[in-house]
Each structure stands twice: as structure tokens, then as C-alpha cells.
C-alpha positions as CSV (number, residue, x, y, z in Angstrom):
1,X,38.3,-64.7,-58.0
2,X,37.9,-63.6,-54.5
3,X,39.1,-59.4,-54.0
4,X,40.6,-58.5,-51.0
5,X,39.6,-55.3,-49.6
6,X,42.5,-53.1,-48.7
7,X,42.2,-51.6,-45.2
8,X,40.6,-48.3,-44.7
9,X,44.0,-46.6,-43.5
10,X,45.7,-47.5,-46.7
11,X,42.6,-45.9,-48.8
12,X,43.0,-42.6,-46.5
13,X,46.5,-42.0,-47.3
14,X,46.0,-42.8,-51.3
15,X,43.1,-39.9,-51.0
16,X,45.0,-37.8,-49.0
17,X,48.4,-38.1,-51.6
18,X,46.1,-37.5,-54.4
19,X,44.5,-33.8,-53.1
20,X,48.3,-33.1,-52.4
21,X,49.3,-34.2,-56.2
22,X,45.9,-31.5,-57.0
23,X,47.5,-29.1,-55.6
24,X,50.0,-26.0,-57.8
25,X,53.7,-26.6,-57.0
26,X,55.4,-24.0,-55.8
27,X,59.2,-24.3,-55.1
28,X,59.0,-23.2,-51.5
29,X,56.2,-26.0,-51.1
30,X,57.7,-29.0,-52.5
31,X,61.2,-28.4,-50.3
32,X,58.8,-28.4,-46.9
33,X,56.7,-31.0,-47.5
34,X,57.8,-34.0,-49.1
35,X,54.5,-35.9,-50.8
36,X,55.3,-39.2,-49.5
37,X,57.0,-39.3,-45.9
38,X,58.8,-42.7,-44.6
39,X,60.2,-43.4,-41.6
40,X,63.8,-43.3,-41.3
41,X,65.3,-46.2,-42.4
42,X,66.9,-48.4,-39.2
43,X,69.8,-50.9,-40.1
44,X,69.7,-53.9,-38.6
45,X,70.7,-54.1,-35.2
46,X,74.3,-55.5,-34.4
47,X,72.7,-58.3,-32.0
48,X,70.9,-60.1,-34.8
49,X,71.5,-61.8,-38.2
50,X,69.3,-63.4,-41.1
51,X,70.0,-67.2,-41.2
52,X,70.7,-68.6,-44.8
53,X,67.4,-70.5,-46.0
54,X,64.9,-67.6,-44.5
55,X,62.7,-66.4,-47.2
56,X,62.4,-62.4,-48.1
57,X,59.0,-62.6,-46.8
58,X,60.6,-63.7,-42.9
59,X,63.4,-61.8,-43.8
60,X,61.5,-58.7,-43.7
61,X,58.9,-59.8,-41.4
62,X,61.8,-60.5,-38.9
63,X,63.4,-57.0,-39.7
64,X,60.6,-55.5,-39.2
65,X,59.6,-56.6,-35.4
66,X,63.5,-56.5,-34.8
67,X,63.2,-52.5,-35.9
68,X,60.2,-51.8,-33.5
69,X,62.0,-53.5,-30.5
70,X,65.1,-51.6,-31.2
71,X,63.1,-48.6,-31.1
72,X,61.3,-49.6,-28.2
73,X,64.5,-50.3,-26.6
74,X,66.2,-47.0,-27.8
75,X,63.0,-45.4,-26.0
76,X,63.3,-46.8,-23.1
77,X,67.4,-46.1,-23.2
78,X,65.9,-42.2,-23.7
79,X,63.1,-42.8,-20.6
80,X,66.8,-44.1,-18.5
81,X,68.5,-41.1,-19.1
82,X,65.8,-38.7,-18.1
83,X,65.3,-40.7,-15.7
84,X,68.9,-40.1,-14.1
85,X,68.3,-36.1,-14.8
86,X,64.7,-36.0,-13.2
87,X,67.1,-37.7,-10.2
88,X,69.8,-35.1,-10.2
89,X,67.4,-32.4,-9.8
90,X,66.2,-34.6,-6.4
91,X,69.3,-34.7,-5.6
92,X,69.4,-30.9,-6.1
93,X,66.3,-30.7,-4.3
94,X,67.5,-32.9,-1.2
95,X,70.4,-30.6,-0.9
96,X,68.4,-27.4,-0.7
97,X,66.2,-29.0,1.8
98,X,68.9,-29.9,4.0
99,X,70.0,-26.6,3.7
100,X,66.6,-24.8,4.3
101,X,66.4,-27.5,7.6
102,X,69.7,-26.6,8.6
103,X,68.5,-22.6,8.4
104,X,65.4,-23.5,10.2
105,X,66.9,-25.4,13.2
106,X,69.0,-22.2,13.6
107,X,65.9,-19.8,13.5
108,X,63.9,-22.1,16.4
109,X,67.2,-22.2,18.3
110,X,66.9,-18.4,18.4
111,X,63.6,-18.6,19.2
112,X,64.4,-20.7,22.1
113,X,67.5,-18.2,23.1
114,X,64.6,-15.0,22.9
115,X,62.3,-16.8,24.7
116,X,64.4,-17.5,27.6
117,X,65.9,-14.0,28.0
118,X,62.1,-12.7,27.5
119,X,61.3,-15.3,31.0
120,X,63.7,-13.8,32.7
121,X,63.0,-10.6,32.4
122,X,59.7,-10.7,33.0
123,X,60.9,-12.9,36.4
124,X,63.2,-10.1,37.2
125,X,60.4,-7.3,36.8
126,X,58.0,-9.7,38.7
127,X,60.4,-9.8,41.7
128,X,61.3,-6.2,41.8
129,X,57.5,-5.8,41.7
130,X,57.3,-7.8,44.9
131,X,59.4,-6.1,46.2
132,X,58.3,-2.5,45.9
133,X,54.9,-3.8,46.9
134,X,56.7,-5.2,50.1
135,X,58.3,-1.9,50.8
136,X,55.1,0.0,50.4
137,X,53.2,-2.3,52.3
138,X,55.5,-1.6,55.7
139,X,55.4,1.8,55.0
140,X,51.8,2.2,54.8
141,X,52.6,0.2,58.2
142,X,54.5,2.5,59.8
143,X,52.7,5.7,58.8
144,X,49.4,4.3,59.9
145,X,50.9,2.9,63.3
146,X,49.9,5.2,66.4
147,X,53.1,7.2,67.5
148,X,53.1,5.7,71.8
149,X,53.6,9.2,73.7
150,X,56.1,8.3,76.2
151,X,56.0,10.1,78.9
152,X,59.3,12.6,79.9
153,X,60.7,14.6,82.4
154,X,59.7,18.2,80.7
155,X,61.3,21.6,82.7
156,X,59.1,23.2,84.7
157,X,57.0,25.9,82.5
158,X,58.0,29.2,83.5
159,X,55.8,31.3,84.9
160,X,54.6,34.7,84.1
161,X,52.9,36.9,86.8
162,X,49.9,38.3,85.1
163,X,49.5,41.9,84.5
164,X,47.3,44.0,86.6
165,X,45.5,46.9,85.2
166,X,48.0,49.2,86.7
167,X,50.8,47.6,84.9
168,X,48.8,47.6,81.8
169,X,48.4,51.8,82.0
170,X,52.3,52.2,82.3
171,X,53.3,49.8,80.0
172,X,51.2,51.9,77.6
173,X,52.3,54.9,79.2
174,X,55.9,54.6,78.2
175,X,55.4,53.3,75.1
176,X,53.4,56.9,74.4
177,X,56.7,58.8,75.6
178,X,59.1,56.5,73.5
């Protein structure tokens, strides 16, 4: 009689049930962790149905792959729907950029407005600058410009007769008796 050997994963879990039936039960224990654990159990989708002759072997065989599709199919449902959320927040995102652009072509517009008043200004102060400098250069002209002495008909000077030495002693004289 040829044995089978029963794959290694199927030897693991009858080890690893049996340390778990070694161990003391305590109440709290045995409500958390359940010795054996199954997978739920799916009904058969509404899309298929056993035809009449199948044996229980196809049966479940059949069951079996239909299950893991479903699932499979359910997953991907799941992947669709955060799908559509991880969209929304793009959505969300898209708006806010919009927004922030909106905000930003207002700021360089500014920009642009400061800029302009800042050129003129500094046009205005380079003119008035040319200016002064215009209006000190002619009067640096004009002070340094020789004065023309033009020549004109001046009274005749008066004349004084020059005191004699006589005059001199009685000028003095009366000013001793004033």
C-alpha cells in the first residue's frame, strides 16, 4: 500500500492545535481565541448554480474557485471605491490649487502694479536731478562769468582845496576855544 505524505502546512497547523489543546483553559482565554479558526463561510454567489449530475467532489471543487473569485471580485469592488475617494481628495486638491493660482496671479499682478510706481519714481527723481544739476550748472556760469565794466558818464568828483599849514593851526585853534 503506497502512503501519501500529507503536506507540511497541514502537519504545522496539527502541531500548533495540539500545544494550544496543552495549554490550562481559562474562561477569558477560550472566548478570545477560538482553537480552530475558519474562514467565514461565503454562500454561493447569485450568478452561478450546480447542474444536476455534478458529483460532491465538482460540486465543491466548483464552489470553491467560485468563492475565491467572488472574493477577488468583492476586492476589487473595495480597490473601486477607494479608488473614487483617493479621486475626490484630487478633486479637492485641484480645487485648492486653482485657488492658491488664483491667489498667486493676484500677488504678481501687484508685483507688477509696485514695480511700475517704483519706475516712475525713480524717473521722476532722475529728472528733477537733472534738473537741479542744470540749474547749478548756469549758475556756476554766471558767478564765474567776468562782470564787462561799461563805461559811464560819472559827475565830476568834487574837489577839495587842500589845507595849508595855516589853515591847519586855526582849525585846531578853534576847536581848543570850543
Amino acid at each position: 500500500m503506497v502512503r501519501i505524505s500529507q503536506p507540511p502546512l497541514l502537519d504545522l497547523e496539527r502541531e500548533i492545535e495540539e500545544e494550544f489543546r496543552k495549554l490550562p483553559r481559562d474562561s477569558h482565554h477560550s472566548e478570545f481565541a477560538p482553537l480552530s479558526v475558519r474562514a467565514p463561510d461565503l454562500g454561493m454567489p447569485d450568478y452561478v448554480e450546480h447542474n444536476d449530475g455534478v458529483t460532491e467532489i465538482g460540486r465543491l471543487s466548483a464552489e470553491a474557485v467560485v468563492r475565491e473569485y467572488e472574493a477577488a471580485a468583492k476586492d476589487i469592488e473595495a480597490l473601486g471605491v477607494e479608488l473614487v475617494q483617493h479621486v475626490k481628495k484630487c478633486e479637492d486638491m485641484t480645487r485648492e490649487a486653482l485657488a492658491v493660482t488664483e491667489e498667486l496671479k493676484e500677488t504678481a499682478a501687484r508685483y507688477r502694479e509696485e514695480a511700475k510706481r517704483v519706475f516712475l519714481q525713480i524717473e521722476n527723481c532722475s529728472l528733477v536731478t537733472s534738473e537741479v544739476r542744470k540749474m547749478a550748472e548756469a549758475m556756476k556760469e554766471k558767478i564765474q562769468a567776468p562782470v564787462p565794466i561799461v563805461p559811464t558818464a560819472l559827475p565830476p568828483p568834487e574837489v577839495t582845496p587842500v589845507p595849508t599849514s595855516s589853515d591847519a593851526k586855526a582849525d585846531t585853534d578853534t576847536k581848543k576855544n570850543s
